[in-house]
C-alpha positions, 0 to 999 in steps of 0.5 A, a space after each residue: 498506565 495505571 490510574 497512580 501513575 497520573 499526576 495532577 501536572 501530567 492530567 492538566 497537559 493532557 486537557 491542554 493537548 486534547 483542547 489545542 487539537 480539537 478546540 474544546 475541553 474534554 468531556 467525561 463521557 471522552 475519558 471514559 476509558 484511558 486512550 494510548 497511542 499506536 506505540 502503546 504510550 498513554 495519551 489521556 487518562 480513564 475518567 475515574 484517574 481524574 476524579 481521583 485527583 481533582 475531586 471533581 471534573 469540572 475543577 480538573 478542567 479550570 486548573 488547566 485554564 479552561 471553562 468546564 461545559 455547562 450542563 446541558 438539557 437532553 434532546 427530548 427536552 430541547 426538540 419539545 421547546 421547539 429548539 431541535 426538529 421534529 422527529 416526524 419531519 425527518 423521519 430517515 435519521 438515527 438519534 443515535 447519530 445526533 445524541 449520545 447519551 453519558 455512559 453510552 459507547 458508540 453505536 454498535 452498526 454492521 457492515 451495511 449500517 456503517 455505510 448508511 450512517 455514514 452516507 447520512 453523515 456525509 449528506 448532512 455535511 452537504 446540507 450544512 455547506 448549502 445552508 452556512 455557505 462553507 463546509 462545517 467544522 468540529 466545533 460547530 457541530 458539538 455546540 449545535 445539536 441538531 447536527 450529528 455528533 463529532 464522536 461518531 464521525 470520527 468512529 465511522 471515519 476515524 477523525 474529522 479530516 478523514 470525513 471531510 475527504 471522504 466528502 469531498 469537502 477537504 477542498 472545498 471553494 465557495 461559489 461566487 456571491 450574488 452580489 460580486 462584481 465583475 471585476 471579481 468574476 473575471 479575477 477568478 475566471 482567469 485564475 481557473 484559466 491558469 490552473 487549467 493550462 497548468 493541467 494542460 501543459 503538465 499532461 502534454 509532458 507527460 504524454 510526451 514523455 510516454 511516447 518516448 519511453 515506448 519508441 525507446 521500447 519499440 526499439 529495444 523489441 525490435 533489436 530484441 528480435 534481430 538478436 533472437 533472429 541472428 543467434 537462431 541462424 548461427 546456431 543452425 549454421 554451427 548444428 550444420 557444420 557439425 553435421 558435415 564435420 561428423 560426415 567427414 569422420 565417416 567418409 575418411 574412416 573404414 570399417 575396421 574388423 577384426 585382425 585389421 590394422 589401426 589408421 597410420 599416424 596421419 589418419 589418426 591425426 586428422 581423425 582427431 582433428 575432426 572429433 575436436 571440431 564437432 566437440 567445439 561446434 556442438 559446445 557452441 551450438 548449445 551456448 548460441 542456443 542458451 543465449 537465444 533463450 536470454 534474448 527470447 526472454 528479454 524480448 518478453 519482458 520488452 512486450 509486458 513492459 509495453 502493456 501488450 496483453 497479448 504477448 505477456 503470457 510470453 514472458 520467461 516461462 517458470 524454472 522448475 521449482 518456481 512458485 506458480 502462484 503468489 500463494 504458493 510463493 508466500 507458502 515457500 517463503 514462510 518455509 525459508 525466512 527466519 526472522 520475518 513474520 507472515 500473518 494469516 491476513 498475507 496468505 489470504 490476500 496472496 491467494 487472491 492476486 492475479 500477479 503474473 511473476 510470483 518469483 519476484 514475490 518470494 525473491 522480495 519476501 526472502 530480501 525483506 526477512 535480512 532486512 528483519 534480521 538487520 532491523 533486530 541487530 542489538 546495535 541497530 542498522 546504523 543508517 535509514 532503513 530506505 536507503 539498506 532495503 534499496 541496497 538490497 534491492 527493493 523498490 521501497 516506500 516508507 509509510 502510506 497515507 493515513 487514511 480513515 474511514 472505509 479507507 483505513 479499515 483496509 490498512 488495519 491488522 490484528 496480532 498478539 491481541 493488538 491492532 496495527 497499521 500497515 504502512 510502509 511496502 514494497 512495489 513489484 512489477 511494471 505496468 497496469 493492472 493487479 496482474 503486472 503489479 503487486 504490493 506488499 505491506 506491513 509494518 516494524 514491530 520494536 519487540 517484547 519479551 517473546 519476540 524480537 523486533 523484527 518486521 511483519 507481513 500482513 498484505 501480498 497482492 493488489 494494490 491497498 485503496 488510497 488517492 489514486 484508487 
């Protein structure tokens, strides 16, 4: 948004949203540059918007009802009156963390920088808890300079809460008092009693449930096999009866050489009859033969569903023109869908998985280019786009969780000059493993001018890191 277009009532809601989120008023150095959301909607304005309007940027900060912060002393002057810790007493830490200076961006760290500044901020975070007792928050930590400062957490973390979690910290219970009494004791240690029989009796379910699911699929392997075992012999006893139909034939018909008569009519009759009977017994050995094959087939299907490592390279072998590969099976589908986008990052990912069953992956990708298709209808799909994916077959989730830190990078692609969020995906396969299971993400894309709205692929393979990874 350009900086005419900020008014002074839409600048003063600006520093009103930014000071209920974070508890404080903004700072120039915050505003340096205009910010916008994932839609590309402003969400606060670029320092010199504001200065334009209000002359100063402590007068912006008291029309919206608010204290301007006071000038502060820099770091050198406060760690020589004593006030910040000797730089020889810790000599491991980074003033870059600590201090940021007024026209200073963020640190700029490599791959492994990133992981040390962030393992320093953590176990800063762990030092703050054993010495105030409980986890700190953002506010503590911008009035108190001797503690890393709250815009580089959320650089390296992406927000507060996401540093909190990578922690461990989001969930943090303090310890009991020196000076509790029992009584106070034992009401906790009841309630860890509680919640641990809790857990107890939640996975005793659980475990009965799974012993079910695989009798239930023990069963299924076993008719499985009984069916494959009995087609087998009806196919030999057809083949068989065909054989000895065809010995018939020879028996009752002779040689016929030249200048002999045809076969009377009664013979001719019998001959027919005979050539029908090994026609119908071999049509029906080839269909006992094709459905010896489903059952062969469903019975693989049984044992890899089971988790039986072994038997899973028994599955239904490929049919020709089947991509043997995920890679292959994107390559394909880029080739058929029409309105599906596939970025580069989702062939790369492809080529890496171990997913047994690329089929289903290009029988998802073609499904989720009608969804696209559906999705880019001038009047819209006309009810959730949950409810049309799983009609068409789709094992969808909405959206992930929106992870931060060394977590969220893994979620983050780029196109048309912009960075995106993959979020909502399709899950593939049973089982455990990246070799039974497979995801595929991406994330609807609302159009411009060179293209329609439509929904893009930026991830085929193994499962993205969240909680439960």
């Amino acid at each position: 948004m350009a900086a005419q277009a900020w008014t002074r009532e839409r600048v003063i809601g600006a520093i009103r949203r930014w000071h209920d989120a974070r508890g404080v008023a903004p700072r120039k150095r915050d505003w340096s540059k205009p910010s916008f959301d994932s839609a590309g909607a402003p969400l606060t304005p670029g320092a010199d918007a504001v200065l334009e309007l209000f002359g100063k940027w402590s007068e912006a900060i008291k029309a919206a009802g608010l204290e301007p912060e006071k000038q502060e002393r820099s770091a050198k002057e406060r760690r020589q009156q004593g006030e910040l810790p000797d730089r020889s007493q810790r000599e491991y830490l980074d003033d870059d963390l600590y201090y940021k200076d007024e026209d200073s961006n963020a640190p700029y760290y490599s791959p492994a920088g990133t992981y040390l500044a962030a393992a320093e901020i953590i176990a800063e975070m762990y030092r703050w808890t054993a010495l105030a007792g409980q986890p700190p928050t953002e506010r503590e930590w911008l009035r108190d300079k001797q503690w890393p400062h709250p815009d580089v957490v959320r650089d390296l973390f992406g927000s507060w809460d996401d540093a909190m979690k990578d922690a461990g910290l989001d969930q943090y219970e303090a310890p009991p008092r020196p000076d509790a009494d029992t009584e106070e004791l034992r009401a906790r240690m009841a309630g860890l009693e509680r919640e641990l029989q809790a857990e107890r009796q939640s996975s005793e379910r659980e475990l009965r449930a799974a012993r079910r699911t695989a009798s239930r699929l023990e069963e299924s392997e076993r008719q499985a096999r009984v069916d494959a075992e009995r087609a087998d012999e009806i196919a030999r006893a057809a083949r068989d009866e065909a054989k000895r139909a065809r010995a018939d034939v020879a028996a009752v018909t002779p040689p016929v050489r030249r200048g002999d008569t045809p076969p009377e009519g009664g013979q001719r009759a019998e001959l027919d009859a005979l050539t029908e009977r090994i026609i119908e017994l071999e049509a029906r050995a080839e269909h006992l033969a094709e459905e010896n094959e489903r059952l062969r087939r469903a019975l693989g299907q049984v044992r890899a569903a089971m988790g039986d490592e072994e038997e899973v390279a028994h599955v239904a072998e490929a049919e020709p023109g089947d991509p043997a590969s995920v890679l292959e099976a994107v390559q394909l589908a880029a080739d058929r869908v029409q309105q599906l986008v596939l970025l580069p990052e989702a062939f790369e990912s492809a080529e890496d998985s171990p997913f047994r069953r690329p089929q289903l992956v290009l029988d998802a990708l073609l499904k989720l280019d009608e969804l696209a298709r559906l999705y880019a209808e001038p009047g819209g799909i006309g009810e959730s786009i949950g409810s049309v994916a799983r009609q068409l077959g789709l094992d969808w989730i909405p959206d992930t969780t929106d992870w931060g830190g060394t977590r969220g990078r893994h979620y983050e692609v780029s196109w048309k000059g912009r960075k995106f969020r993959l979020g909502p995906h399709i899950r593939l396969g049973t089982g455990a493993g990246a070799g039974s299971t497979a995801r595929i993400y991406g994330f609807f894309y609302d159009g411009d001018p060179e293209q329609a709205r439509t929904f893009v692929v930026g991830h085929v393979g193994r499962h993205l890191p969240d909680s439960t990874t």
